[in-house]
C-alpha positions, 0 to 999 in steps of 0.5 A: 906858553911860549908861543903864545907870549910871542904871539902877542908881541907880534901882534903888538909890533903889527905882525900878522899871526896864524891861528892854528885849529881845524879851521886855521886863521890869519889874525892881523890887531886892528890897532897896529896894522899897518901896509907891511902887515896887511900885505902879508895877511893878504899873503896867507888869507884865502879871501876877503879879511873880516873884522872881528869885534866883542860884541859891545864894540860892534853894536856901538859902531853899528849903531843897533844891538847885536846879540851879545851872548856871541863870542865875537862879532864879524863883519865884512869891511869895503876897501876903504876901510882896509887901512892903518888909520881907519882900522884903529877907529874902527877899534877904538872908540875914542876916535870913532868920530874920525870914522864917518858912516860905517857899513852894517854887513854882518857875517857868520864868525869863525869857530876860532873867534874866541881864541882870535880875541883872547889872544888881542887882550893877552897882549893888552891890544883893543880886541879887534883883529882883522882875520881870515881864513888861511889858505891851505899852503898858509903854514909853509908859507908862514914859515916863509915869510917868518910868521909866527903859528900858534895853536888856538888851544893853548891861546885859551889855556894860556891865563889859567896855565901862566897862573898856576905856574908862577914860581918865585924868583926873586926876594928881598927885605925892602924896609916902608914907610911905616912898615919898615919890616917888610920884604918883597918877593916877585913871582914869574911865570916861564916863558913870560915876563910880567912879575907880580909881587907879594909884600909882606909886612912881619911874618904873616906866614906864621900866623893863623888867619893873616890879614891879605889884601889882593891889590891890581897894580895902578899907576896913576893912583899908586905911583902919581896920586891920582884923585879918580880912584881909591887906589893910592889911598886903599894900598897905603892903607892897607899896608898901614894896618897890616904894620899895626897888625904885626903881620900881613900880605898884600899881593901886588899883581899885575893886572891894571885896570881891572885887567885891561893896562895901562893905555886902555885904562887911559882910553877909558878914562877919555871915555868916562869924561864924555859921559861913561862910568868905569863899567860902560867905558870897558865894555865899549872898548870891547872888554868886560867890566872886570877882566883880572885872574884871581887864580894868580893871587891864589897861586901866589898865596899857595906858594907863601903857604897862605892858606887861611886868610882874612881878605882885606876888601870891599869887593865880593867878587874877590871873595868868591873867587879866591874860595873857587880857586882853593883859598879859605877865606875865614872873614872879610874886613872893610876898607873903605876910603873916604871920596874926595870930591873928585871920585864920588861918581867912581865909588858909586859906580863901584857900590851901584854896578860892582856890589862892592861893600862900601857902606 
């Protein structure tokens, strides 16, 4: 896990990574690149440097469909394009006006392209990376330069791995608005710093079937107010009824915009002001529509000895997947927040596209 954490922050600071397999890679994220990093990509590669795309991404820049069962999409880039300024275009599609003609040379994409882009989103960078295949003296030279390898296995196995280590490390009584016997107790990974939390109002530990509410962070609704979604509303509600019940927990996890962060939700947000629901809008930035870990929930409610749950949602893909991952999930209860003239299109795209239960 370690590795892989550091893994992302150098991709994030514009550091080239190696992509350890059969077939290693150099990995440089298309938003961060810059000369430095493409030189030392360029330093470990043998050969030209593809650019690989989740196959939503790639079919908006080439204009046609690509086949979207893929795992990635690669394609060879003219010189011109192998710079800072265009390479972020190429990945972000809110600036894909500033690119000009883009040129349509598709090639076969490397085994370890799956690993490549799971390890752009670890890391909340827009899954497009420049990679290549390393050439044979790429590990010591790697070591040379100061680079970092990680193994691509356990870049795959790492969501599933920092879920179901989470221990907690951290409570406290923490009296709400309205809840004012409530407690908060943090939950960490090793080797990796995202804390999520659990709020428990009462003692719902002690109650047969608690109301529990699995709630992604959202700092513009939670923290600002925003009017574009639910969010706010849902989680004040939530914790309202569950100081009516007497008990409850809601599970705080760290995974906003439906797992994508913060600046990619911002960047969504553009998008849905040009035309695009909250749906298409990942998936043009290269995610999937809903990219959270419902394993991390059930790790965290496994720990608070939470075994048998009512879930306090709308959504029934929640429910499902907290029953794959263990959870009895003895009933649903409905919140649903009223629109306020600004969200009605966001809700609707939640009941239409999402199937969540609103009605």
């Amino acid at each position: 896990m370690r590795a892989v954490h550091r893994a992302t922050a150098e991709l994030r600071r514009g550091t080239p990574v190696l992509l350890a397999s059969a077939a290693p890679l150099v990995l440089l994220a298309a938003e961060t690149a810059g000369a430095r990093g493409l030189h030392e990509l360029a330093a470990l590669a043998e050969g030209q440097a593809m650019l690989l795309l989740a196959p939503t991404r790639a079919a908006s820049l080439l204009h046609r469909p690509v086949e979207q069962a893929a795992a990635a999409v690669a394609l060879r880039l003219p010189p011109r394009l192998l710079e800072g300024a265009a390479l972020l275009s190429l990945a972000d599609p809110t600036l894909e006006q500033l690119l000009g003609e883009m040129p349509e040379t598709m090639v076969a994409s490397p085994a370890e392209a799956p690993a490549a882009l799971v390890l752009a989103k670890l890391a909340r960078l827009l899954p497009a990376l420049l990679a290549a295949p390393a050439r044979a003296d790429a590990q010591r030279d790697a070591a040379r330069l100061g680079l970092l390898s990680v193994d691509s296995a356990d870049v795959l196995a790492y969501p599933a791995t920092m879920a179901t280590t989470l221990r907690r490390v951290a409570e406290a009584a923490v009296p709400l608005e309205g809840a004012e016997d409530a407690r908060i107790i943090a939950f960490r990974a090793p080797d990796a710093g995202i804390e999520h939390l659990a709020i428990l109002v009462g003692r719902p530990e002690q109650a047969a079937t608690p109301l529990v509410r699995v709630h992604s962070e959202c700092f513009t609704g939670d923290l600002l107010g925003s009017l574009r979604c639910d969010c706010g509303a849902q989680l004040r509600g939530a914790i309202q009824r569950m100081a009516q019940e007497g008990a409850g927990a809601l599970l705080y996890l760290a995974q906003e915009g439906r797992g994508i962060g913060l600046v990619n939700k911002l960047r969504a947000y553009t998008l849905q002001d040009r035309g695009l629901d909250t749906l298409d809008a990942n998936r043009a930035l290269g995610w999937g529509a809903d990219e959270r870990n419902f394993l991390i929930a059930a790790t965290m409610l496994d720990q608070l000895g939470l075994k048998r749950v009512r879930l306090l949602t709308n959504n029934p893909d929640k429910l499902a997947a907290l029953a794959a991952c263990g959870v009895e999930v003895v009933g649903r209860e409905r919140h649903v927040i009223a629109p306020n003239g600004v969200n009605d299109q966001y809700l609707a795209t939640k009941a239409r596209r999402f199937g969540h239960l609103l009605g």
